[in-house]
N, C-alpha and C positions, 0 to 999 in steps of 0.2 A: 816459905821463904821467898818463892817469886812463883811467876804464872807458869803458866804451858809452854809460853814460848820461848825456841832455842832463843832469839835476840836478849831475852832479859834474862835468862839462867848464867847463862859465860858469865857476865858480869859479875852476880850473886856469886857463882863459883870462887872467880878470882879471888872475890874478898873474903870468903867464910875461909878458906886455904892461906893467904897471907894474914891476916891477923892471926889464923892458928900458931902459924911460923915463928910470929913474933910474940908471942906468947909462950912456947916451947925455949925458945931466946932469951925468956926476963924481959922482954920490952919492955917499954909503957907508951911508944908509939903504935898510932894503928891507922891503916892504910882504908881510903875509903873511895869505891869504886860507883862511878853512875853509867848507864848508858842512856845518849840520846842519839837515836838510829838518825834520823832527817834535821836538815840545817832548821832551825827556826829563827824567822823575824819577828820583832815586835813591834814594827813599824809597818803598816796598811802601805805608804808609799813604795814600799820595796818589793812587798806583796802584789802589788797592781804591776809593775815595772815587769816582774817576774814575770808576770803571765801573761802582759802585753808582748813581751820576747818570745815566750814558746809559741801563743796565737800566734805570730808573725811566722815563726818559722814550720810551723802544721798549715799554714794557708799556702806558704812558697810550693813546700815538700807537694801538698793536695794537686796544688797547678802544674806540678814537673812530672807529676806519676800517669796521668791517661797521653800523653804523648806521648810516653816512653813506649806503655804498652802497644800503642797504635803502629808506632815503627817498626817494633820486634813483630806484631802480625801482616805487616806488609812485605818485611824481607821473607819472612816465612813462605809467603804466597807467592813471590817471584822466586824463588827458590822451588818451590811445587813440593814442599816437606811434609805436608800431610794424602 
């Protein structure tokens, strides 16, 4: 009925349990469940945007983090902490 993974079981759950329900009921409605874990585009333009924004912000993040570290080992050293 589905794979290995918890992500696509829940789903499969939900619906073999509610169409039960509604069938215990007399229905003749029945309730139908998908899962899709990640946003998808289908548009390549949104896809480049995308990734042109997080490149941007892994390149700021990359430049802001050996400064940081360089600080914290120089208080550390006028301090006498090690």
């Amino acid at each position: 009925m589905c794979s290995a993974e918890p992500i696509n079981c829940f789903p499969m759950l939900v619906n073999i349990l509610s169409n039960t329900f509604l069938r215990l009921f007399n229905s003749t409605a029945r309730i139908r469940v998908w899962s899709e874990p990640f946003y998808s585009t289908q548009s390549p333009e949104i896809k480049s945007d995308i990734f042109f924004i997080c490149l941007s912000y892994m390149l700021t993040l990359a430049a802001g983090l050996p400064p940081h570290f360089a600080v914290s080992s120089m208080e550390d050293y006028k301090v006498k902490s090690m």
